[in-house]
N, C-alpha and C positions, 0 to 999 in steps of 0.2 A: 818418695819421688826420686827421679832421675836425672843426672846430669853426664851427657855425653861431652868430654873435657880432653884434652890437648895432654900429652903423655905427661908434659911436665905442671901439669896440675892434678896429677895422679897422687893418691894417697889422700885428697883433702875430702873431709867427711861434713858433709853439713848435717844441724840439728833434724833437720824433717825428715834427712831421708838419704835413700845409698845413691854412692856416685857409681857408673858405671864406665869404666876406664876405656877400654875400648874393648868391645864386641867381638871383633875380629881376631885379639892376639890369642892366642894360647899357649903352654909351654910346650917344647917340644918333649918333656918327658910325661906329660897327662897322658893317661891311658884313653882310648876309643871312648870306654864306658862314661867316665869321666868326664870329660869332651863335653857327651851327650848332657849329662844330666846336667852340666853348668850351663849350658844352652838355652836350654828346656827351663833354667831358671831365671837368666836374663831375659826371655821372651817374656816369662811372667811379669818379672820386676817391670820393663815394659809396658808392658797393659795395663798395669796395674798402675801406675807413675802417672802424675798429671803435665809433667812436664818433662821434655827432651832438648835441651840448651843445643843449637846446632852452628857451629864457626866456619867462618867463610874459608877460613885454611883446608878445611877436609871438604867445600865441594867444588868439585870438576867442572868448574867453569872456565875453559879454555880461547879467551880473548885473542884476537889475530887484528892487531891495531894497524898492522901492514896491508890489509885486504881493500883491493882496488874492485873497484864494480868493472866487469865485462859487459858489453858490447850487447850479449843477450839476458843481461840480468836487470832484474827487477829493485828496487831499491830495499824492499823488505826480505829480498835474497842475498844480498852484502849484509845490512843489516843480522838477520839468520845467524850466517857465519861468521860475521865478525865479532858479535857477542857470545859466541858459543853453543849457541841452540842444534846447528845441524852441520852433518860433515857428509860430502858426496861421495857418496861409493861410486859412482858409475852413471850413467846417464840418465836422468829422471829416477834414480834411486838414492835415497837419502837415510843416515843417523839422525835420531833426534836425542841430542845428550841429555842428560838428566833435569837440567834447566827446563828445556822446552817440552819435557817428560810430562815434570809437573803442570805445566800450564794444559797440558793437551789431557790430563788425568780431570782438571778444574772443569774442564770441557766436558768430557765424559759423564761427569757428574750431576753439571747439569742439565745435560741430556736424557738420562735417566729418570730421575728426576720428573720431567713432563713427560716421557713415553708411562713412566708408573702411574701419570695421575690417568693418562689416558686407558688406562689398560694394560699397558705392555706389557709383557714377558720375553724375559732376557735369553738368549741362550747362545750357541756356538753351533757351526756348519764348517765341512772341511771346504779346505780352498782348493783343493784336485779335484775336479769333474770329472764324472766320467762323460766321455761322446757323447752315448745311448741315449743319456737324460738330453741334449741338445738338439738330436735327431729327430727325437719325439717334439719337438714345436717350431723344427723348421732355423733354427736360432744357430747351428752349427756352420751351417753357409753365408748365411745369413747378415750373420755378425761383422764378417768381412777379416782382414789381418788386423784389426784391433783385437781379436784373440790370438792371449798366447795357450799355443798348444805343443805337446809336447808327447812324448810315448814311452812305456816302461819297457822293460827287460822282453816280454813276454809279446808286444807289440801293441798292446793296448793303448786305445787314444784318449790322451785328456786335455782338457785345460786350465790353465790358472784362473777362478774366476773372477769377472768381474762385476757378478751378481747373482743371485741366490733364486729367483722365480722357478726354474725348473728342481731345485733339490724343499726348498722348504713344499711344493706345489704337494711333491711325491711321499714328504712327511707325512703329510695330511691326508693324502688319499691313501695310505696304506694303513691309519687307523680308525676303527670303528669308535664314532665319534655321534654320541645325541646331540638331535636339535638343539640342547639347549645351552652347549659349551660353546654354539657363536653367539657374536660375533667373540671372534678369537683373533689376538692382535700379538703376533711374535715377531720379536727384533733379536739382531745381534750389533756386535761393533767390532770390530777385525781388518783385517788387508784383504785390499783388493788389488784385482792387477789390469792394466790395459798396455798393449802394446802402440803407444803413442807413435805419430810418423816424427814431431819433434818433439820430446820431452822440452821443456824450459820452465824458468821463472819459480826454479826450486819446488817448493813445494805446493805450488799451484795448479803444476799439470806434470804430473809423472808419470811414471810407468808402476811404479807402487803405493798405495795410498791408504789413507785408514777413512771407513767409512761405517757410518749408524745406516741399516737397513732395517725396516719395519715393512712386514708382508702382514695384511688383513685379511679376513674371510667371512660373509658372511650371507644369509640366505635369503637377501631378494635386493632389487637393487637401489631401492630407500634406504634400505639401512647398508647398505656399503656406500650410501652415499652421506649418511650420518658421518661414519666413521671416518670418510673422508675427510667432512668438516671439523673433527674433531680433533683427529691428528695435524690438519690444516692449520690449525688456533695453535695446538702446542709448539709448530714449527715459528709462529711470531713470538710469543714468549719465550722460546730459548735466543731468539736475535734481540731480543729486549733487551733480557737477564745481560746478554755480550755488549748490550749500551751499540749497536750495529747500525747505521745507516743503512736500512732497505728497501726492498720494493719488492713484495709477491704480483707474479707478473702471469697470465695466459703462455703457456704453453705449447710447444708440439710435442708427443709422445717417442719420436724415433723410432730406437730400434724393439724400447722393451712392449710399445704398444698401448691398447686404451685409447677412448676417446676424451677423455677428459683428463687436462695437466696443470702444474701451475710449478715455476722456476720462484726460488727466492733469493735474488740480485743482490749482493750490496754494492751498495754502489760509489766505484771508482772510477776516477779518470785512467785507470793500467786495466781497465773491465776488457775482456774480449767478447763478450756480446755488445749486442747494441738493442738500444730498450729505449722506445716510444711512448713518450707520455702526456698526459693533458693535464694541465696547471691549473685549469678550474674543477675539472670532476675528481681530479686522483687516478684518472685513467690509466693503467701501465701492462705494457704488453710487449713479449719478446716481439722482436723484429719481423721472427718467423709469424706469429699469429698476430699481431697489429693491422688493424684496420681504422682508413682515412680517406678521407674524396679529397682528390686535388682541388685545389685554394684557387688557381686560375680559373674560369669558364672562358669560353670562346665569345660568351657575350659582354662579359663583360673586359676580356682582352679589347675588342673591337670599340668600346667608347675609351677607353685607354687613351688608343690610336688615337681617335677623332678628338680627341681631349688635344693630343701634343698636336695637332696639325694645326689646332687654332692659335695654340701658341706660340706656332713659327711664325703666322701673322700677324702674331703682335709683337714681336721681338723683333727689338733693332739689330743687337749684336752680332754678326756674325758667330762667334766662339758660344751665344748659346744655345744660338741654333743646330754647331755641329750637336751639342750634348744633346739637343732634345731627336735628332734625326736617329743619332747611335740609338735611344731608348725606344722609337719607332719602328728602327730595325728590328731591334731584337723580339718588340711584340709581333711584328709581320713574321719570323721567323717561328716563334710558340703558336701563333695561329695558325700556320704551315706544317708545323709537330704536329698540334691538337688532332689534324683530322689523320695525322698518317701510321697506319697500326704498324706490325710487326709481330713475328708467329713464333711460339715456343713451342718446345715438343717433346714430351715427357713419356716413356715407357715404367706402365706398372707393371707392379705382379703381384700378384696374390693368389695365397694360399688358403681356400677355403677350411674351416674348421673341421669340416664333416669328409672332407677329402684328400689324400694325399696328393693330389693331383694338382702342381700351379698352372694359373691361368695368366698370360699377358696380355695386356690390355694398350692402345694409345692414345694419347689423349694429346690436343691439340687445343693452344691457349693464345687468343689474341687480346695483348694490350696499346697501347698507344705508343707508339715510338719513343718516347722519352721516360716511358717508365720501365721498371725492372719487374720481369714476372716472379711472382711468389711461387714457388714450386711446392711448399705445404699448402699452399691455400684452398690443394682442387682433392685432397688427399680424404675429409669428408664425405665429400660423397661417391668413395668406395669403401668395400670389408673387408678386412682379415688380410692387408696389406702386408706382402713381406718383405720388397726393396721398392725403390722406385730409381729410376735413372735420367737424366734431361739428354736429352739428344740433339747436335747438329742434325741440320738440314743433311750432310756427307753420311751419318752415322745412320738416319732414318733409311736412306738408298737401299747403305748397303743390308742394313737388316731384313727391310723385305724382300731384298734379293737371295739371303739367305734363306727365310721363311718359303719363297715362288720356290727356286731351286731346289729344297729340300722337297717340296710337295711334288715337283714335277720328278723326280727321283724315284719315287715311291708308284707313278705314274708308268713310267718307261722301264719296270723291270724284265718287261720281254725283247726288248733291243739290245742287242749285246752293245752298241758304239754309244748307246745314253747309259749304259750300267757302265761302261768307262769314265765318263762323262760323270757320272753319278756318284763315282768313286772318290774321283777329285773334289768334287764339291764336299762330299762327305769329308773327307781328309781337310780340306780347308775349314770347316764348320766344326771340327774337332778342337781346332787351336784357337779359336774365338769362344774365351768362355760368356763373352757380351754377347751373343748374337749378331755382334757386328765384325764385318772383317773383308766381304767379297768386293769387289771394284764395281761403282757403279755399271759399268759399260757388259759387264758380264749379266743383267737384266733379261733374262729370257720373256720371249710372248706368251700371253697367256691364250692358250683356245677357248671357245663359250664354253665349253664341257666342264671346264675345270673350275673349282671354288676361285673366287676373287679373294687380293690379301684380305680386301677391309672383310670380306666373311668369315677367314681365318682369325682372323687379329682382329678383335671389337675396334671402331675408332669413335670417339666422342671430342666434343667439341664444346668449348667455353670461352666466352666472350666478356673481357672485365666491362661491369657497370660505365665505369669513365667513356668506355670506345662509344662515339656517336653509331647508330647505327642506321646508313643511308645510302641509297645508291655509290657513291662516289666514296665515301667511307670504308666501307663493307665490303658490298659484293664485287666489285668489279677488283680489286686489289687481292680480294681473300678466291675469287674467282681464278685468279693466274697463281696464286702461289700453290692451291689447292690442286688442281690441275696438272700442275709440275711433279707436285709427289706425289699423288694417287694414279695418277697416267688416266685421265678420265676424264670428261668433263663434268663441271662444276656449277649447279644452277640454285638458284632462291630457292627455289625450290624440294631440293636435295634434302634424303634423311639427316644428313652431319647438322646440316641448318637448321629444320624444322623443327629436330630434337636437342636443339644446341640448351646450354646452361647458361642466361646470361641474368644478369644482373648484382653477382653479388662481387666484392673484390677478389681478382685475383691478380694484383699488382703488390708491391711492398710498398707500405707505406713510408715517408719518407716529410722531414723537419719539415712544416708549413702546411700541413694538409690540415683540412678542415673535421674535425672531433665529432665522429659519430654516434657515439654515445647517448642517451637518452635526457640525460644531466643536462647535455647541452647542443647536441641539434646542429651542430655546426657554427654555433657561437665564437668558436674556442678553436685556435688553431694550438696543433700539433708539434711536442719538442723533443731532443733526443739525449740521450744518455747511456753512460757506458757502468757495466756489469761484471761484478765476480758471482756467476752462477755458484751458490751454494748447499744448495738443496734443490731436489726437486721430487715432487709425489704427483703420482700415476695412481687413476680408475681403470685399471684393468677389464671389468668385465670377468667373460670367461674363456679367455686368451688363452690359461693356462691350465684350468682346472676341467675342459672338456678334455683336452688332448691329455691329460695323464691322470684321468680320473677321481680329479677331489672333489667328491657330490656331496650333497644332504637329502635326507631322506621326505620325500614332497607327498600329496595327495597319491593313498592306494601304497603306500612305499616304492611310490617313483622315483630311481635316481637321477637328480638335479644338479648339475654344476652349479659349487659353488660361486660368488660374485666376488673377486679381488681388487685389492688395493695395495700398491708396491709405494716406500717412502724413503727417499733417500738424502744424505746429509754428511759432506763432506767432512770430517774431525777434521784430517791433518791438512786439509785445504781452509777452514778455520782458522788455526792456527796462524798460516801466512797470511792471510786475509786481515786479521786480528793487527798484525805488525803490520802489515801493507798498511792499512788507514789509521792507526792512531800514533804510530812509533818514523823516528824521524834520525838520519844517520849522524848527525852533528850532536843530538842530546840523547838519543838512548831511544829504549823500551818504553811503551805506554801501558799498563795492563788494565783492562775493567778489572776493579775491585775484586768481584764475585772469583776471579780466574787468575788473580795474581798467584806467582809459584809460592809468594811469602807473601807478609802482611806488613810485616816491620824489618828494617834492619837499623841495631846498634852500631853507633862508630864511635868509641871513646878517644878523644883526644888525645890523652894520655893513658898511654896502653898498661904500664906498669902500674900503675894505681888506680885504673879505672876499670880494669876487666871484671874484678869482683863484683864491682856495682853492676854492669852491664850482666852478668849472670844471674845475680842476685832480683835485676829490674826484669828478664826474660824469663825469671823461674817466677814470681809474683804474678804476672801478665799471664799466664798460662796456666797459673794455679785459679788463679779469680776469673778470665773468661777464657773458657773450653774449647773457644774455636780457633783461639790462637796454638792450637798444644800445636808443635813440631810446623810453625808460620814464623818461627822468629830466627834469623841472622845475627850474628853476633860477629863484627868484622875484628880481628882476634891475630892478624897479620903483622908480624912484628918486624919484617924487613921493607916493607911498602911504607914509602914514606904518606903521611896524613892527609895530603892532596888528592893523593894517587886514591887512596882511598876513599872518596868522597865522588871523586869523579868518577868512578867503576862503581860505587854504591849507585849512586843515581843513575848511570846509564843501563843500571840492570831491571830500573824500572817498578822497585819496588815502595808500595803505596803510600808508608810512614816513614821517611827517614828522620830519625833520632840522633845525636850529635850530644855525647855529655861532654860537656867542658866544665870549667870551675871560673870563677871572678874575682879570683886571688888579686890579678893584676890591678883589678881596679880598684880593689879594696886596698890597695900598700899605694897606688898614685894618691887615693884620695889623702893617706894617712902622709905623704911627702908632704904633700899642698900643706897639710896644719902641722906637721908637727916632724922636723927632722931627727931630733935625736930620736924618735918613736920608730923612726921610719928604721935606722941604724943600730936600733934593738931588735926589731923584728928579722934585720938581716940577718944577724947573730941569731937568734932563734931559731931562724931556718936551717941556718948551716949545721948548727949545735943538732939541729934534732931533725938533718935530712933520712935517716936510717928510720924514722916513724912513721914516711909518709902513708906505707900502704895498711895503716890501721886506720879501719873506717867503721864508724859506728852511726846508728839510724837515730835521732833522737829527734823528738819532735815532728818526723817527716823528713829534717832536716839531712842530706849527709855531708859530717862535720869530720875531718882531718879533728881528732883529739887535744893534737897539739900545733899543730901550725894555724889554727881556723881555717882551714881551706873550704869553700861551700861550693859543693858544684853546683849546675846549673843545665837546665837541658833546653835544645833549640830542637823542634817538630819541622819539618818542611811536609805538605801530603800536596802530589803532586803540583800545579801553578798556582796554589792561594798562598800568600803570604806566611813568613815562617812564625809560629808561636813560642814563644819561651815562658818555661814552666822553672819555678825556682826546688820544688821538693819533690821528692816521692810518691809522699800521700797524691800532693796534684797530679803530678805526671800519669800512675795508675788510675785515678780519676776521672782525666784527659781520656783515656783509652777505652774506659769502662763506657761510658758515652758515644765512642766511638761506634762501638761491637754491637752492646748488649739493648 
C-alpha cells in the first residue's frame, strides 16, 4: 500500500507497504529512460495500493475571505469564489479548480451511471461545426446571435456549438445500420458554447458550459416514445441521487423543435423561469405551456357587487362604507375588463420539411384586456416552425407595406418611373432583415387585378376561450381593429371569423386561476413558483433525420426517417444549482453525500503527536472500505492555528468531520481533586519524559502514549446531527464501517 506524505515524512517505511514520497520529484541527474520506468512503476504501486493518504497542505484550495458579493451576483456565486471552486476568466467564462473538479466529476458519475442503465453509450463529438451541417436544417439563421461563429484561415464558416442534432443526425445517416441496432441511444458530456446577450450568476448562465447530451433513435413513433419515458425516469433519479428539490414540468421545444417537451426545474426563489402549479393534483408547467381559466366569472363578479351594495345599507359608519365603495369600484372596473378584448399579432414561418422554400404566415390572437397573450400557445397548430416574431400594430403596417410594394414592383417593370420607384423600395427592403422597416404612409393602393396581402400572407385568427363572444364583445371592437389593418371591411361573417380557432387557451396563465386538469376540474386554484431549468428532453420526430438522411430500412426496403429524441442536462449549471440551494455564505458548502469531493476529513489537535494516528486511522479506513480509497483529508497544516482549521474544515463542506483529541486534561483535573502529591508526580513525569510523546502504540483498540498514559479520543460531527465521541480505534473504524458499507 501507499502513502502520499509531506517531504518531511519522507523515508518513514511502514510494515504493509511502500511509501511513496512524492510523484512529482525527480533528480535532475535520472536519465529519460530512467524517468520512465520509475514512472511506470509508481503508477503501478498506485493501482495496486488500497490506500492514497491525501493532506490538505498539497490541495489548491484557494479561499478569498475578502470577497464581497456584487450587485449582479448570486449568492452561490460569492460563495463559488470565495471557497475556491471557480475563478473568472472573462465574462460568462469560468475555472473550476480542483475542489469543484471533483464535485462535478461525482456528478458525471452519476450521470452515467442511469444513462448505462438506460442504454446509453458514451462517446465524444467536435465542438467546431462546420455551416453546411447547419444550412441543411435551416438552424444556421435560425439560431439567431446566440451562435458563436467564427471562420478559419481559408474562409470557412463555423460555429462553437451549442448542441449536437445536426452532427450526431449525420453520424447515423452515413452508416449502414440493421433494424435491429435500434433503438440506439448515444450521449456524450463536454462544452458547450452559447453567446449569451448577459452572461451572469457565475456558473448558471454563461457563455461556456458543460453539458450531458443524449440523442435517440428509433423506428416508429411508440417506441421513440418508450425511450422517451425511459430516459424521462433516469433524468428523476439522477435529481434524487443529488437529494434536489424538483419539479418536471410541460414544456415548449424552441429553437431545437419537437412537439413534445418537458423542463426539469429545481426549484429556487433566484429561479429565472416562472412555473405554475396546482397543490392538489401535482400539476406543474412552465409558464410558457401552463394552462388555467380565470377564477373571476362576470357572473359571479355581479353578485359580488349586489352582495356589497346591501351592505352599505346596513352599515352605519361612514369609514366602512368608503372601504366597501373602493371594493365596488374595483369589481365594476374587472366587469368593464371582462368584456373588453385586445389584439396580438404574431408573424410565423416555417420551413416545410420536403422544401427549401419558407412560408410566412400571420396569425391574429384575441384576449381579454387584462390578460397577457401566450405567444407559444398558438404554435401547435402549425408544422415545421422555424422562427416566430410578435409584432406591433406599427410593425404589422409596415410589413405589409413591404410585402404590397414588393409585389407591385414585380408588377410595373415596364414603367421606367415605378422601376425607379421599385428601386427604392427594393434598397429599403434590403436593410430590413424583419421584413419590417417602410413607413406606414408609404402604403400604395391595391388595383382588383392584383393578389390581396391576406392572399399572399395566409391570416388566421384565434380567439382565447375566456373572451365572451357577443355582439358588443366581439364583432363590433374586433370589427374596427380588423379593418384598420387589413384596409377592408370586416363582417361576422368573414373567412378570418368563420374559420377562426376558438376555445382553447391562448392566454398565460397566471397565480389564482382555476386548475384544469382532470384531478380536479377547477376545484383547485392555481400557484406560482420560480425555477433553475436543469434539464430538458425533446421528442424530436423527424426534424432532423428527414433533412440529413438518417432512415431505417421499412416495408419493400423503403427508406424511413428515423424518429428522434434529444436529452439534455446541465453538469456545470448543477454544480451551481447544488451550492445555490443547500450551501450558505456564513457556514460553508453543503454536499449530498453521493457527490461530496471527500468523505472525511481528519483534524488532529495536536499536530506533532497526532498525525501518525490520523495516517494510520485514514490508511485502516481505506484498507477496510474501498470506497473511501483517495475520499479522505488529512488537515496536516502546521502554521494554521487549530481554529482556523476547523473552521475551513467545515466550510468546505465535507460530510464526516473527525477531530482526534486526547482527555489527558481530565484525566490529571480528576487525579488534583484526590490526590495532590499524585497530581505533582505526574507533572514530573511529564516533564521527565516530554521527548516520548510521539510513541504511540495500538493496544487493546486503545491508543495509549506508553508512557505518559495519554488516551486519545475522537469527536464525529456528519453535517447538523449532534457530534459523537468515540473513545478507540477498533469503534471509530466501526463507527465508519456502518457508515459505508
Amino acid at each position: 500500500m501507499i502513502s502520499l506524505i509531506k517531504k518531511s515524512n519522507k523515508n518513514l517505511i511502514l510494515n504493509n507497504g511502500l511509501n511513496f514520497i512524492n510523484k512529482f520529484t525527480t533528480t535532475s541527474t535520472t536519465t529519460t529512460t530512467t524517468t520512465s520506468i520509475a514512472n511506470n512503476t509508481n503508477n503501478e504501486i498506485i493501482k495496486s495500493n488500497k490506500f492514497i493518504n491525501i493532506y490538505r497542505s498539497n490541495l489548491f484550495i484557494p479561499f478569498q475571505n475578502d470577497q464581497k458579493i456584487g450587485s449582479d451576483m448570486l449568492e452561490s456565486q460569492l460563495l463559488m469564489q470565495k471557497g475556491g471552486l471557480i475563478r473568472r476568466l472573462s465574462a460568462g467564462t469560468y475555472s473550476t479548480l480542483p475542489f469543484a473538479q471533483k464535485v462535478m466529476e461525482n456528478i458525471i458519475k452519476i450521470i452515467d451511471e442511469e444513462m448505462e442503465k438506460v442504454g446509453g453509450q458514451k462517446m465524444s463529438m467536435p465542438k467546431m461545426l462546420p455551416r453546411e451541417l447547419w444550412d441543411k436544417t435551416g438552424r444556421w439563421d435560425s439560431a439567431g446571435d446566440d451562435l458563436i461563429k467564427l471562420k478559419d484561415r481559408k474562409g470557412e464558416e463555423y460555429c462553437l456549438a451549442p448542441t449536437h442534432e445536426e452532427v450526431i443526425t449525420t453520424i447515423v445517416a452515413n452508416e449502414s445500420l440493421a433494424n435491429s441496432s435500434f433503438p440506439l441511444k448515444l450521449y456524450q458530456i463536454g462544452e458547450k458554447y452559447r453567446d449569451e446577450v448577459r452572461p451572469r450568476f457565475g456558473l448558471l448562465r454563461g457563455r461556456e458550459f458543460t453539458m450531458k447530451d443524449m440523442y435517440s433513435f428509433d423506428t416508429s413513433k411508440e417506441a421513440a416514445e418508450t425511450t422517451y419515458y425511459q430516459v424521462k425516469q433516469a433524468y428523476h433519479n439522477i435529481l434524487e441521487r443529488l437529494e434536489l428539490p424538483y419539479a418536471c414540468v410541460e414544456a415548449d421545444s424552441g429553437n431545437i423543435g419537437g412537439n413534445m417537451s418537458h423542463e426539469f426545474q429545481v426549484l429556487a426563489n433566484v429561479g429565472e423561469d416562472s412555473l405554475i402549479y396546482c397543490k392538489n393534483c401535482n400539476y406543474h408547467a412552465n409558464i410558457e405551456k401552463a394552462k388555467g381559466l380565470p377564477s373571476t366569472h362576470i357572473k359571479l363578479l355581479k353578485k359580488q357587487k349586489s352582495f356589497l351594495k346591501k351592505q352599505i345599507n346596513q352599515q352605519q359608519q361612514q369609514q366602512d362604507n368608503q372601504e366597501i365603495n373602493k371594493k365596488i369600484n374595483e369589481i365594476e372596473n374587472e366587469i368593464k375588463n371582462y368584456k373588453n378584448i385586445k389584439l396580438s399579432i404574431m408573424k410565423i414561418t416555417t420551413l416545410p420539411s420536403n422544401s427549401n422554400k419558407e412560408i410566412e404566415e400571420i396569425a391574429f390572437i384575441v384576449n381579454r384586456i387584462n390578460d397577457n397573450f401566450n405567444q407559444y400557445s398558438i404554435k401547435p397548430n402549425y408544422n415545421d416552425i422555424k422562427q416566430t416574431q410578435v409584432l406591433s400594430i406599427e410593425e404589422y403596417k409596415k410589413y405589409r407595406s413591404n410585402i404590397m410594394n414588393s409585389k407591385n414592383n414585380n408588377n410595373n417593370n415596364n414603367n421606367n418611373n415605378n422601376n425607379n420607384n421599385n428601386n427604392n423600395n427594393n434598397n429599403n427592403n434590403n436593410n430590413n432583415n424583419n421584413n419590417i422597416g417602410q413607413d406606414k404612409n408609404n402604403i400604395n393602393n391595391q388595383d382588383d387585378n392584383k393578389l390581396s396581402f391576406e392572399e399572399i400572407i395566409k391570416h388566421r385568427l384565434f380567439i382565447d376561450g375566456s373572451v365572451q363572444i357577443d355582439e358588443n364583445s366581439i364583432y363590433k371592437p374586433l370589427k374596427v381593429l380588423l379593418k384598420k389593418l387589413l384596409k377592408r371591411d370586416f363582417g361576422r361573417e368573414d373567412q378570418l371569423m368563420t374559420s377562426m380557432n376558438r376555445g382553447q387557451n391562448f392566454r398565460e396563465a397566471i397565480k389564482g386561476d382555476l386548475c384544469i386538469q382532470s384531478d380536479c376540474n377547477g376545484k383547485s386554484l392555481l400557484d406560482t413558483k420560480r425555477g433553475i431549468e436543469v434539464g430538458h428532453i425533446f421528442y424530436l420526430g423527424t426534424k432532423y433525420s428527414s433533412k440529413l438522411g438518417a432512415n431505417y430500412s421499412g416495408p419493400g426496403q423503403q427508406r424511413i426517417p428515423l424518429e428522434m429524441g434529444c436529452f439534455g442536462i446541465g453538469v456545470s449549471r448543477l454544480l451551481a444549482t447544488i451550492v445555490e440551494t443547500f450551501s450558505k455564505e456564513e457556514s460553508g458548502f453543503i454536499w449530498p453525500q453521493q457527490i461530496a469531493p471527500y468523505q472525511i476529513i481528519i483534524v488532529p489537535k495536536h499536530l506533532k503527536s497526532q498525525l501518525s494516528l490520523a495516517e494510520s486511522i485514514s490508511q485502516q479506513l481505506q484498507t477496510e472500505i474501498p470506497s473511501l480509497k483517495s475520499r479522505i483529508i488529512i488537515e496536516d497544516r502546521s502554521k494554521s492555528h487549530f481554529s482556523q482549521k476547523v473552521l475551513e474544515s467545515k466550510f468546505m463542506g465535507i460530510p464526516y468531520f473527525l477531530v482526534i483529541d486526547n482527555n489527558n486534561n481530565n484525566n490529571n483535573n480528576n487525579n488534583n481533586n484526590n490526590n495532590t502529591n499524585n497530581n505533582n508526580n505526574n507533572n514530573n513525569n511529564n516533564n521527565n519524559n516530554n521527548n516520548n510523546n510521539n510513541n504511540i502504540s495500538i493496544d487493546g483498540g486503545s491508543i495509549v502514549n506508553e508512557i505518559t498514559s495519554k488516551v486519545n479520543s475522537f469527536k464525529i460531527e456528519f453535517k447538523s446531527e449532534p457530534p459523537t465521541f468515540i473513545s478507540n480505534q477498533v469503534n471509530l473504524i466501526n463507527y465508519f464501517k456502518n457508515k459505508f458499507n
